[in-house]
N, C-alpha and C positions, 0 to 999 in steps of 0.2 A: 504493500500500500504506500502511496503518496501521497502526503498534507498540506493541499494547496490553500491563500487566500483570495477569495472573488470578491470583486464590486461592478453590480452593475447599473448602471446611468440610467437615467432620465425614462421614459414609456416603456423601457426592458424590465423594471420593476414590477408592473402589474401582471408578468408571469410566475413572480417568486410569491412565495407565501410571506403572512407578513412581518412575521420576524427574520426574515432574509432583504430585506427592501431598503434603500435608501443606508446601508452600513459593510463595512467590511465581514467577512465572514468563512469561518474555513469551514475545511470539510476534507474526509478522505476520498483520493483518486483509485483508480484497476492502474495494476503497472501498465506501463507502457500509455495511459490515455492519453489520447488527444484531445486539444483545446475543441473541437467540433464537439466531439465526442461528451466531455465534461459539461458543455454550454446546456446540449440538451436534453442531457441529462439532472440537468439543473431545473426542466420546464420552460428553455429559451428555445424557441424554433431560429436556427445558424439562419435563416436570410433575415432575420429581423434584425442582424448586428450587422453593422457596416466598417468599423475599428477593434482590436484587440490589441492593447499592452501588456506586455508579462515584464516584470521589472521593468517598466518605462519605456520598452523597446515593440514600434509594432511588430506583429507575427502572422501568420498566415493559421489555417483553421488546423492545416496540420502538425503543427507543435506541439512536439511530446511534451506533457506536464513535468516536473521535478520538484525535489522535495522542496518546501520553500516557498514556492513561487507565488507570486504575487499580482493577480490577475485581473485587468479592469475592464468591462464589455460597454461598448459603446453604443446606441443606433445612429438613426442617421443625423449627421450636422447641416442643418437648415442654412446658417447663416458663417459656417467658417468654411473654407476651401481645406480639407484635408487630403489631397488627390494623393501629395506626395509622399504620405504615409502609411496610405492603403495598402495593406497586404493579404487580405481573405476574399480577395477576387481576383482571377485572372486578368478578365478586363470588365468595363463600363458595358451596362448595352447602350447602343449609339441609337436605337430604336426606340420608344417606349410603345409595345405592344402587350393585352395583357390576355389573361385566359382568368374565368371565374369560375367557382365551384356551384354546385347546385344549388347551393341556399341564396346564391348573390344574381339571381337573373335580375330584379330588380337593380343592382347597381351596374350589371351589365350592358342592360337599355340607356340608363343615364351618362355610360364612358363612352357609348355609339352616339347618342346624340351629343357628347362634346366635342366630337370627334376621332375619337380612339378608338383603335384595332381591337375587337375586344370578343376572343371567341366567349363563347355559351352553349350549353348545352346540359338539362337536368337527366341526359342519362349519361353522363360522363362518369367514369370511376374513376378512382384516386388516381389510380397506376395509368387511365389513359392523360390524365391531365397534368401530370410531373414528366409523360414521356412527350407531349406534344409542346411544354413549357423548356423542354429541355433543346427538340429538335428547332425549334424555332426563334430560341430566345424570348421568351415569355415571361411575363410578373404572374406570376399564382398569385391572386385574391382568394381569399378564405377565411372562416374563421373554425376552420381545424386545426392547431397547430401541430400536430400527429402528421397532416399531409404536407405542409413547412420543413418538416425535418428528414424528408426523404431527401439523399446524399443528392441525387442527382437534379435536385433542383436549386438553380445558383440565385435567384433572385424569386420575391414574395412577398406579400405582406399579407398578415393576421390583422381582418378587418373588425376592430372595437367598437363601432356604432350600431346599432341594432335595424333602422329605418336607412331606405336607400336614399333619401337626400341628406343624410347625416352622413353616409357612408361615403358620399360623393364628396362632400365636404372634405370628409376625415381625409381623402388621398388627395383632392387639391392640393392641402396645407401640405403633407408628408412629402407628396412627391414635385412638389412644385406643378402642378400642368396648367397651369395658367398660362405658362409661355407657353405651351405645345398645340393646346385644343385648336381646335380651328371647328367649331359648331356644327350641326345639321349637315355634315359631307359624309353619313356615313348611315345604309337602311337601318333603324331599329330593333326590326326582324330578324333579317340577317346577316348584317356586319358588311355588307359589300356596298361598295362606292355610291357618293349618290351624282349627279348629272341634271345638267338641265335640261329640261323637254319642252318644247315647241308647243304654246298653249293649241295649238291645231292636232297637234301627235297625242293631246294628254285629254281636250276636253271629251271626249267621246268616251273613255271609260271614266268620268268620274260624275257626279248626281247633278243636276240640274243647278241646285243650290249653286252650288263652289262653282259652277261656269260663268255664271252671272256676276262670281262676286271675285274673283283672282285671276288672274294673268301669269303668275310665274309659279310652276310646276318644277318638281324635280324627281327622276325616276331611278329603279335601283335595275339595273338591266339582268342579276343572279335572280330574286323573285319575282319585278314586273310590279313592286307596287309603287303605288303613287302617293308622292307628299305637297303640300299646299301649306301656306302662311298664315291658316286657321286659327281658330281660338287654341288648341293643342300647341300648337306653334308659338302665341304667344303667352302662354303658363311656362313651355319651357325657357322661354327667353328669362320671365322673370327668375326662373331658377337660376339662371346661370349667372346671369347681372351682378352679383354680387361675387360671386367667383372668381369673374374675371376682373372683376374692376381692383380684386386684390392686389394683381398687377399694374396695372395702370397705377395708382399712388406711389408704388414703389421707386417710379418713372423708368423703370427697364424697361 
């Protein structure tokens, strides 16, 4: 056995129980463990850490524990640039595309109409969704963190809000996407592109109402359906209004 001490920061808390929270704290390692290994083993799902110190020095997830050692878990830094410290990830994804589990189809529809790649599918299993996050570069959304701590998925997040405009919320702030959204470019349905269509190409299949009363159509050419500047339309605006203007103040 090895007798390491952990701290870990800021949102990684609320996986530890609560005499582990907000303090140092040891505990005995398996020989040979690794810092992956120890984390969640601890109740931290590894993509929820973005930094790890072992005596002051970053490390990568495979660092063997020793006796002593002195270990601090990080999540992610909002507001410092730690690029060139990083060592528990190979690289960045340069994409942000995501995949959600079956309980999040409602946050799924809300990252499609921001305009993010956002597979879904409530007959997804665990194992299809860590191997499709895997082959594509994907952020797993969830709120299993059991399916988080499978080895082969390098990036994720354990979603903490309960209601999907909370949850849409929660990853604005966490991942920044206020710079990335680009709105309504993406079917709700089904994730594929959306396009503008010729109010001549569009009025014919949609109800008399909405012919009389809009001009600009947009269609998803994977399902064939049709979207309009409806009252739907503007409920999601006001959703997002605030979202986005988070950005804007910041003046980036």
């Amino acid at each position: 056995m090895t007798r390491a001490t952990f701290r870990f920061y800021e949102e990684l808390n609320d996986f530890l129980p609560a005499a582990r929270r907000r303090r140092d704290f040891s505990c005995d390692c398996a020989h040979a463990a690794t810092i992956k290994h120890m984390i969640e083993a601890l109740g931290v799902p590894h993509t929820e850490v973005e930094l790890v110190l072992v005596n002051g020095e970053s490390v990568g997830f495979e660092r063997v524990l020793l006796e002593g050692d002195r270990v601090a878990v990080y999540p992610t830094f909002e507001t410092l640039d730690i690029t060139p410290l990083l060592r528990v990830r190979a690289r960045p994804l340069r994409v942000l595309r995501f995949i959600a589990d079956a309980h999040l189809g409602g946050l799924a529809s809300l990252l499609r109409m921001s305009g993010f790649d956002t597979l879904y599918d409530n007959g997804f299993e665990d194992g299809q969704i860590a191997g499709i996050a895997a082959r594509e570069g994907r952020i797993v959304l969830t709120r299993d963190r059991e399916l988080l701590k499978r080895r082969i998925i390098t990036h994720g997040c354990y979603i903490h809000a309960l209601k999907p405009a909370l949850q849409l919320r929660e990853l604005f702030e966490r991942l920044d996407l206020a710079r990335s959204a680009n709105p309504f470019s993406r079917c709700l349905h089904c994730n594929g592109p959306l396009k503008e269509v010729a109010p001549e190409q569009a009025r014919p299949q949609v109800p008399p109402r909405v012919r009389e009363r809009h001009s600009r159509f947009f269609g998803c050419d994977a399902c064939q359906r049709l979207y309009w500047e409806g009252s739907h339309w503007r409920s999601m605006c006001a959703l997002l209004a605030p979202l986005l203007a988070v950005d804007k103040s910041t003046g980036a």
